[in-house]
C-alpha positions, 0 to 999 in steps of 0.5 A: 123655821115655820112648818110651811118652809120646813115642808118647801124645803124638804119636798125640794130636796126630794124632787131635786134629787129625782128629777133630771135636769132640763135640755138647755139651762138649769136642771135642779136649778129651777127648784132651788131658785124657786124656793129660795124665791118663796122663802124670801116672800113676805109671810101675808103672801106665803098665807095667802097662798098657802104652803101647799100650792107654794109647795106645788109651785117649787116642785111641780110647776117649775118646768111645764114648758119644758113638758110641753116642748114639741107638744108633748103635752096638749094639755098644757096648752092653756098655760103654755101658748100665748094667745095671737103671741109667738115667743120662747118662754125660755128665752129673752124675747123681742119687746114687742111680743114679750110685753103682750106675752108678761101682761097676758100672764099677769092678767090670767094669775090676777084672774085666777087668783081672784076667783079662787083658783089658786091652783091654777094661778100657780101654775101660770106663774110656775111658767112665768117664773121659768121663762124669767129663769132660764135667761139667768143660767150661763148656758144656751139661753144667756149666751152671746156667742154660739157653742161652736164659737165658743169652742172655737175660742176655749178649745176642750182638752182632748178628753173632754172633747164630749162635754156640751159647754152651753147644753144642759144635755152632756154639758157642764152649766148645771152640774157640781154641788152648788147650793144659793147662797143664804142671804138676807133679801127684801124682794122689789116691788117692780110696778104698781100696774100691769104695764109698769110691771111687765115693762120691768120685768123685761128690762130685768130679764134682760140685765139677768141674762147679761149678768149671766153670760159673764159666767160662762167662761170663768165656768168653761175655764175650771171645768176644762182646765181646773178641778170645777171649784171656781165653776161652782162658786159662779154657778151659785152667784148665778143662781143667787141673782136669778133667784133674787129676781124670782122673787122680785117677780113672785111678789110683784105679782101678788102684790099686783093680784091682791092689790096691796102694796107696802107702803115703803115699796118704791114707787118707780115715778122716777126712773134712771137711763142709767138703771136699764140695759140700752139697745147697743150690738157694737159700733165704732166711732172716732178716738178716744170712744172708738171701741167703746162709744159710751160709759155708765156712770164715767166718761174718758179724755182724749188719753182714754183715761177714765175720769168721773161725770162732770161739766165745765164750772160756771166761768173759766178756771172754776170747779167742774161740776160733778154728775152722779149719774149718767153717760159718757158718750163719743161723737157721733153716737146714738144711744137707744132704749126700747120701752114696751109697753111704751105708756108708763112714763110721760116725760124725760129729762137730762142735762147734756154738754161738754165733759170737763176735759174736752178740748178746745175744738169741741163742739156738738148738738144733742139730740133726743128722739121717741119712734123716728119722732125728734123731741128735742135739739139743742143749739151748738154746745162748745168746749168749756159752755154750761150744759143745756137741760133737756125736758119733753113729752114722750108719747104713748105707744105700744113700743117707744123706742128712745134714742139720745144722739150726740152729733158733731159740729161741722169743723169739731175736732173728734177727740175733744167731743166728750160729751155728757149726758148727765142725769137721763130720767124717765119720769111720771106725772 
């Protein structure tokens, strides 16, 4: 092992036994994630920024906004407040504020690091990289429900009444013996410019927090009800997707600081829908889609049996032809995506129709629109018709907001609109 990453692994188990462990989410989870996030970097960066400020980075600057919390600390002000910007720096925020915030940063590490003050960048990236931490424990910060309701639905045995499920403070998240697992890892470059990175960087925060709250009640289970093995085994699987995505985060924005890019780096010109997390709280709609409007990657016939993406084949009684991506979607649904900032892709492209297995009686438009802007509107598509593709112009703004409609044709029989859209793909001229 190389002195440096002998040296970050030794100052973090020292601080990580010394340190206590954060109100909401991961304690030493922080220090932990943060190095596995360093010692994954590709070793130009690791010298370029040099072991001591990485040292820095995994032990001192790993919880600054925690100091700084109800302004304990004034003088972490300049790393901590946001100028003209309200957002939680331990939270998945609005895209709004959250993307003015993600290039705010970018631009003050991309600043400092350019005139030589390492120090200093690192300790704007040691606050970035916990607000994109946070989200990814299983406590406060990623759950969907409230402690109460959570409780409520996995009541305590009565003399673990005391223990907090979701707060840190007298909790369970961030307890036992966990430890990230080792594994091989190339971090991913998540944009080429500013704004294609901070776009990214919150569509993945909000994945990993996703990922995340499903953890949290096999964890409630085995703290409750077991003897705490399983909870640690989700702990770690937890910590491992952060980390992965810290280090994501760490080299992308020295990638974007020194201006090199690595030329098997993915480009990103093209982006599956199907990749991100869409805009969706719960709807109902019609059978069979009732409960659940929408599938990734698989749709459902009338029986609510699952089937693979396709289309009916070109003339009656031929082979479907399969999709390899996309949505199985009811009727009437609208689907929505927020991209912000909203000027990174310029055009998007789908092919939308009747899945295979729709009954006769099917019959329905689609619809995409950008910002309550219609881009496009397809003539009536029947059971059993070829698909349509779908090719417009997104326009540029600071939010855009995308919406893909499925709408019912006065007459249509609900359980035969299955449709598809197949192949939805942001794409950059």
């Amino acid at each position: 092992m190389p002195r440096s990453s002998l040296r970050l692994c030794l100052t973090l188990l020292i601080v990580g036994l010394l340190i206590p462990g954060d109100a909401f989410a991961w304690g030493r989870g922080h220090r932990l994630i943060r190095l596995w996030a360093v010692l994954h970097l590709p070793e130009w960066q690791r010298e370029r920024i040099g072991a001591e400020s990485l040292d820095r980075l995994c032990s001192d600057y790993t919880s600054l906004q925690d100091k700084h919390a109800s302004g304990k600390a004034p003088e972490l002000d300049p790393y901590c407040l946001v100028p003209g910007v309200r957002v939680s720096l331990h939270d998945v925020n609005p895209p709004e504020p959250s993307a003015k915030a993600l290039l705010w940063f970018l631009d003050q590490i991309v600043a400092r690091l350019e005139t030589g003050e390492t120090d200093e960048a690192m300790k704007f990236l040691g606050v970035l990289c916990h607000w994109n931490e946070d989200p990814g424990c299983p406590s406060a910060h990623s759950s969907p429900v409230t402690e109460l309701q959570l409780k409520t639905l996995l009541p305590p045995p009565k003399d673990k009444e005391r223990f907090n499920y979701l707060f840190g403070a007298g909790g369970i998240m961030d307890t036992g013996s966990y430890q990230i697992p080792q594994a091989e890892y190339r971090p991913r470059l998540l944009g080429r410019t500013r704004e294609e990175m901070a776009m990214r960087i919150y569509q993945h925060q909000r994945l990993l927090k996703q990922h995340a709250a499903a953890h949290i009640v096999p964890i409630v289970q085995d703290m409750m009800h077991g003897d705490g093995t399983k909870a640690d085994e989700h702990r770690a699987a937890a910590a491992l997707d952060n980390a992965k995505h810290t280090a994501d985060v760490i080299y992308s924005v020295l990638c974007l600081a020194t201006g090199r890019f690595d030329e098997s780096a993915e480009t990103w010109d093209d982006q599956p829908l199907t990749d991100w997390l869409p805009e969706f709280h719960g709807r109902m709609i019609p059978h069979p889609y009732y409960v659940s409007p929408f599938l990734v990657d698989q749709a459902m016939d009338a029986q609510r049996q699952l089937q693979p993406l396709q289309f009916p084949g070109p003339t009656p009684g031929s082979k479907p032809q399969p999709v390899e991506h996309g949505y199985g979607m009811g009727t009437p649904f609208s689907l929505d995506f927020v991209l912000a900032p909203g000027t990174v892709y310029d055009h998007f492209t789908c092919q939308v129709g009747l899945h295979s297995t729709a009954g006769p009686n099917g019959a329905v438009e689609f619809a995409v629109v950008a910002n309550s802007q219609e881009l496009a509107h397809t003539k009536v598509i029947r059971s059993g018709d070829a698909p349509q593709t779908i090719d417009v112009a997104l326009p540029k703004s600071n939010v855009l907001k995308l919406s893909l409609h499925t709408i019912a044709v006065d007459g249509s029989e609900p359980s035969h609109n299955l449709t598809v859209w197949g192949y939805p793909t942001l794409r950059r001229e």
